[in-house]
N, C-alpha and C positions, 0 to 999 in steps of 0.2 A: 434420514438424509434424502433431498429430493431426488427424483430422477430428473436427467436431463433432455429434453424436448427440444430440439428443431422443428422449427415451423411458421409461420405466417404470424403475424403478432408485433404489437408496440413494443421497445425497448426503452430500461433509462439506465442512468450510468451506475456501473457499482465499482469497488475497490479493485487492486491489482489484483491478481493474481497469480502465480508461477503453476509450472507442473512440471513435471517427469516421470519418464517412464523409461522403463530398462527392454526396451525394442532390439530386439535380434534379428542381423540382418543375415545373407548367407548367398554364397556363390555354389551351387550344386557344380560337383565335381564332374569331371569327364572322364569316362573311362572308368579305374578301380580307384583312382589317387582319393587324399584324402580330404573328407568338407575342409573346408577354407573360411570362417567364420569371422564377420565382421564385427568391429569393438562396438560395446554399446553404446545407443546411441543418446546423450543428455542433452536438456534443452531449455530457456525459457521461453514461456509463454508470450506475448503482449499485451498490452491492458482489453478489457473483451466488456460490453454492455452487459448487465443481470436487467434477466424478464421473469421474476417469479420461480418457475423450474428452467431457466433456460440461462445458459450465456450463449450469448447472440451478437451479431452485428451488422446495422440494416443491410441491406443489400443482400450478394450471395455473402452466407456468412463462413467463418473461422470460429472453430470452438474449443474451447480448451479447461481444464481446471484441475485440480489441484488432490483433491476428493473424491472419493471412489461413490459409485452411484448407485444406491442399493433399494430404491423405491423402485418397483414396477408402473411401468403404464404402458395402454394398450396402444396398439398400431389402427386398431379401428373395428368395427361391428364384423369388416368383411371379412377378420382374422385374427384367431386369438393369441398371435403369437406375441408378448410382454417382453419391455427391452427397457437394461439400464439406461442407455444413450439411443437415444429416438430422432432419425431424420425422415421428415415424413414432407408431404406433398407442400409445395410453396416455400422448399428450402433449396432449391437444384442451386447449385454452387458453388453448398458446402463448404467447408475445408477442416476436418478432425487431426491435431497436431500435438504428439508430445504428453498424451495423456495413459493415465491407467485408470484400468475399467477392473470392477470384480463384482461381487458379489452373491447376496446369500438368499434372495427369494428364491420358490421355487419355479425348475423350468422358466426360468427369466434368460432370457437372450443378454448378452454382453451390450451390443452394438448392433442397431438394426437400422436397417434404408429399404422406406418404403412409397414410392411416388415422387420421390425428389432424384435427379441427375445428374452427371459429373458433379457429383460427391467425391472429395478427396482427402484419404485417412492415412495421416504420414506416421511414423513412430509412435504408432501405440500396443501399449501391452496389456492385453486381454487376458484375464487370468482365473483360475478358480469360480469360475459363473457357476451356478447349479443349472445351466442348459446349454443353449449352445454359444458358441464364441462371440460367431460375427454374421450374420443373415443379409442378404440382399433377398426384397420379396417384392413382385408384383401384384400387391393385392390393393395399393392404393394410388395403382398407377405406373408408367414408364420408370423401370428405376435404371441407372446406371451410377458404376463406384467403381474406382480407382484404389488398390492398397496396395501401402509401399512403407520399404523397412520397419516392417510389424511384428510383433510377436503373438502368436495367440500357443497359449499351452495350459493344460492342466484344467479344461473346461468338462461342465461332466456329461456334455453332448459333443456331439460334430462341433469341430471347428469353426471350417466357413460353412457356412448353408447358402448357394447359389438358386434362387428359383424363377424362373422363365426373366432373366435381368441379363444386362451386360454387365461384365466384372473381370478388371485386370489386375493380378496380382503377381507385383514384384519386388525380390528383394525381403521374401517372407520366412519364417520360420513357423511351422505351424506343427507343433508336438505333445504328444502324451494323452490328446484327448481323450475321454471317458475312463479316465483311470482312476476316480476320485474315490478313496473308499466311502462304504462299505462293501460294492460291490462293482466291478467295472461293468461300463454298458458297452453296447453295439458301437460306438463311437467313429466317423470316419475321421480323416483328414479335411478333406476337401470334398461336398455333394454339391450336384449339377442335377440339377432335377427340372421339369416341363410343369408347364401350366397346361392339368389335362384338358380343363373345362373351356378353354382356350386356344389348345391345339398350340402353343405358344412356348418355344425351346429358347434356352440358353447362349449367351454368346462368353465364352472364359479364355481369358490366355493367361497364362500360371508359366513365368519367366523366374529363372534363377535364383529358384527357391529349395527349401527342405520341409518336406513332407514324412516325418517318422514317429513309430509307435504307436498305432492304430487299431480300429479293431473293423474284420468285415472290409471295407477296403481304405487304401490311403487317398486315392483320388477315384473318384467317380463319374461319370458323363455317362448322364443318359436323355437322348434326343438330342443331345445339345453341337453346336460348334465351338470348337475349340483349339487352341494351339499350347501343348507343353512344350517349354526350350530349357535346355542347364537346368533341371531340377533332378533331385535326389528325392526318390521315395523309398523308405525301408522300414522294416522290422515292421507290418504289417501283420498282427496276429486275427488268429481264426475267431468267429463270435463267440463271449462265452455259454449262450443260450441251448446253443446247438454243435457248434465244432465244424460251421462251414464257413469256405471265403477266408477272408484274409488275403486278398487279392492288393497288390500293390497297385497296378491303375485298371478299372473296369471300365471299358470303353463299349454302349449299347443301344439298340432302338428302343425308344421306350414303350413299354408294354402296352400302354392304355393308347395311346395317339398314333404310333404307330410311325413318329417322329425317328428320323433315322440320324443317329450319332455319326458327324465327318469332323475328325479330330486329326492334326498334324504333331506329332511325338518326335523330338528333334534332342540331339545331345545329354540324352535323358540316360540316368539309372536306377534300375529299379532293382534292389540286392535284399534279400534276407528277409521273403515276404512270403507269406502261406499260402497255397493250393496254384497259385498263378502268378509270375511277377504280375502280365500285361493280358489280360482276357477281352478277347473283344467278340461281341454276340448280337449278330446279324447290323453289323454297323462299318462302316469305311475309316478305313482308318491308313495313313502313311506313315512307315517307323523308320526313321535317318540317324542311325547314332546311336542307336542304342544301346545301351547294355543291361541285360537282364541275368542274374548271375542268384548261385544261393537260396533257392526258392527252397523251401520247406514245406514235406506233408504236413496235412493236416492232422489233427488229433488223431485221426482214424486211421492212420498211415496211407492215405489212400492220395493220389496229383502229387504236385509236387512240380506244374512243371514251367517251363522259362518262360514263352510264349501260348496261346490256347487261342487259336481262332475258329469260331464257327457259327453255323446259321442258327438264325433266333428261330422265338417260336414258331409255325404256321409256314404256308406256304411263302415263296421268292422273297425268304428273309437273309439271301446268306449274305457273308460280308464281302468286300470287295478292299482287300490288305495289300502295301506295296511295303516292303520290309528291305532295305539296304544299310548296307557296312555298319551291319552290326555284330555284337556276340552274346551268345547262350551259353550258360557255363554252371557247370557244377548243380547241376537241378536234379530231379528225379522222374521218374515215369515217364514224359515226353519232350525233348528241350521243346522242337517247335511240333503243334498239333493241328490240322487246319481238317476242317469237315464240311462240307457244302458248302462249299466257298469257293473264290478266286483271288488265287494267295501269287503275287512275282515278287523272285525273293533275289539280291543279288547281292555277292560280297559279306555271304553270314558265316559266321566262324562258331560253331557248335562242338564244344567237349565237354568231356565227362558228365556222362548223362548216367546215371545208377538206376537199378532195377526201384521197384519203389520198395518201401521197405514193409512195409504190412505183409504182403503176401511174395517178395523178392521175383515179382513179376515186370514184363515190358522193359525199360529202361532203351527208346529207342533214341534216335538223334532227331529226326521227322518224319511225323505219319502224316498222310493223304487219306483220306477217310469219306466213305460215303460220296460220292460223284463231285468231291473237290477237284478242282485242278488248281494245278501248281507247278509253276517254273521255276529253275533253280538255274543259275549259274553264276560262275566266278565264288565256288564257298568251299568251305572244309568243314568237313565233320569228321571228329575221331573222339579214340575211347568211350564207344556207349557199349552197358548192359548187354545190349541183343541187335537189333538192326542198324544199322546205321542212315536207310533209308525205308519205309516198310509203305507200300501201296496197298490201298484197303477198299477193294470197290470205285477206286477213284484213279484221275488220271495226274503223270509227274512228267514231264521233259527236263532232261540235264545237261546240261554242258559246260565244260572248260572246270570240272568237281573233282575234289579227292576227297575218298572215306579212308580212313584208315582205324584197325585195330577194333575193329564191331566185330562181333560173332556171325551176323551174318550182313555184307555190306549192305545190298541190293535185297529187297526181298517182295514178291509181288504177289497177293492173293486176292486172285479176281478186278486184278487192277491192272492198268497200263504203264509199263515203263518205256521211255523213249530215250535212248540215248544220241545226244547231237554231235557229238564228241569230246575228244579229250576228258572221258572221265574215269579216274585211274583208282583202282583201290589197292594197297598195302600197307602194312604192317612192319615197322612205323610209317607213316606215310611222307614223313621225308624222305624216304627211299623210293619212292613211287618212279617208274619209268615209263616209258610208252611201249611196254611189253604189260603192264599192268591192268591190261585195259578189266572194268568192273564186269561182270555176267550177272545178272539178275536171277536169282532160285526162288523156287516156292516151297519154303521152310514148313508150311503147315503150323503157322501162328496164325493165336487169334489177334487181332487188333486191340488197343488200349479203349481204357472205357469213355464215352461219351458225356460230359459232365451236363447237369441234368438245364443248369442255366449260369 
């Protein structure tokens, strides 16, 4: 069967043809409530030109058919990545409707956009590819693509592949990737990756979608700009190569450009996701809504924890995080963890944070670590492990806070605590009075471990 190509090229007319495709669409929950999962979506086509490997239609074209597309062909010399569905330069337009994609070459991409522009890919289901799902690349040019109420599942690479392009996706279901026996791979949800040789980052907004079952992380941004709104990321498993990550969204500079990740995370959850819901490393990030809940140790029993912010590699990489009216809940080792960084945090609501389970050590509500500073007010934190706030060489100010029910509320080693007022600890801490006022001790704990990136 041919593959199909978008591209520059004479058309003439062929027969009708229909298609469908069983496209999942999805509303990412708010709060704990439960996904909310639209009916699938069926469709016909309209009549469409055949060019040889192509349905086409002059101008910006519409693409569509019926038959799954299981020839390879390349995107060009400057890149070897091979795509069932190929929109390449001299097709900015687009528009992919109502179709399914699968396939059985190997390492063949589902759906690729490369050097063509608003591209737009409505109801299609991307399925069983032996590589990755859906790719946006700039190797043959400016790309830009739009995907909306799409399915990609069951691919045996990364889902979408984002690389130095613009790409909006809404209304997505993006699940199970690199699960394909015989052996699951490193698989994300969603990668955001730069154009090193280029110096050239990403633009992604990822709206009210479901991101779940992954491996290594569910969403990724690295150098890039980016806006998450209403989306669900979970069940987030560790890689099977090695037993790290598993991180539900990595937000980061990227290593080789030096390109710094400013990402806005908005009505988001992220539940039931290994070593970190939300790890952000030496990158800017604002988190409004969130809820990060359920994280899971890794293999090793080692993290575990809700939020993890800190500086990346090398010198004045730290991050600069604003975190409001959100909750950490039910995690291990740290809910929120921030280290060389400038973390204002207000209106977070932190419980049940447990010792971690490997070695039933730390289990605090949030550390301060290494000459981080960090503002806190308008938040509650109870029931953790061990501290309920623990300052570690770094500086905290508090006001208008209640800890309740931590072993030790207040705890400062070689750190600075400020208090502004109003911050009460007791046990339960609905009883808290203004007799309650918190005292900060030097427990003689060591601080939690620094994750390595």
């Amino acid at each position: 069967m041919a593959a199909i190509v978008v591209a520059k090229g004479q058309s003439e007319q062929g027969p009708r043809r229909t298609a469908r495709a069983d496209a999942g669409s999805a509303r990412a929950r708010r709060g704990l409530d439960q996904v909310e999962r639209q009916p699938t979506r069926r469709a016909k086509a309209p009549r469409y030109a055949r060019s040889g490997k192509c349905w086409t239609r002059t101008g910006p074209r519409r693409l569509a058919a019926s038959d799954d597309a299981r020839r390879r062909c390349h995107l060009g010399s400057s890149c070897a990545t091979i795509a069932s569905v190929l929109v390449r330069e001299g097709a900015s337009g687009t528009e992919i409707h109502n179709l399914g994609i699968t396939g059985t070459a190997p390492t063949a991409t589902g759906l690729a956009v490369s050097g063509a522009e608003e591209v737009v890919v409505e109801g299609v289901w991307v399925h069983d590819v032996l590589g990755y799902g859906i790719e946006a690349v700039n190797a043959l040019g400016p790309t830009s693509v739009t995907l909306r109420h799409s399915l990609v599942e069951r691919n045996e690479a990364t889902g979408v592949v984002v690389f130095a392009s613009v790409v909006s996706l809404t209304d997505m279901v993006i699940r199970d990737n690199g699960l394909l026996p015989p052996t699951p791979r490193s698989a994300r949800g969603i990668d955001v990756e730069t154009d090193d040789d280029q110096a050239l980052g990403a633009t992604v907004e990822i709206r009210h979608s479901v991101v779940e079952r992954h491996f290594d992380h569910g969403i990724n941004l690295s150098g890039a700009q980016g806006v998450i709104d209403s989306t669900l990321v979970r069940d987030t498993l560790a890689r099977p190569s090695d037993g790290l990550f598993g991180r539900g969204i990595g937000i980061q500079r990227d290593p080789a450009t030096g390109l710094v990740a400013a990402v806005a995370v908005t009505s988001t959850v992220v539940e039931g996701n290994t070593d970190a819901g939300i790890f952000v490393y030496g990158a800017n990030a604002t988190l409004t809504g969130v809820v990060a809940s359920d994280t899971r140790a890794r293999p090793d029993q080692d993290f575990g924890r809700g939020i993890n912010v800190q500086a990346g590699a090398g010198a004045d990489t730290g991050s600069n995080v604003t975190l409001q009216a959100s909750l950490i809940a039910r995690t291990f080792d740290v809910g929120l963890f921030t280290m060389a960084s400038t973390v204002d945090v207000a209106g977070l609501w932190i419980r049940d944070v447990a010792a971690r389970p490997g070695d039933a050590l730390f289990g605090d509500g949030i550390v301060t670590h290494s000459g981080n500073t960090l503002a806190l007010v308008d938040s509650l934190i109870q029931r953790t492990a061990r501290a309920g706030l623990g300052a570690f060489d770094a500086a905290a100010s508090l006001r208008a806070t209640r800890i309740g029910c931590s072993a030790f509320p207040l705890t400062t080693e070689a750190g600075a605590l400020t208090e502004e007022g109003n911050v009460l600890c007791a046990c339960p801490v609905e009883e808290a009075t203004d007799q309650d006022v918190c005292k900060a001790v030097q427990a003689g704990v060591e601080p939690p471990d620094v994750p390595s990136e």
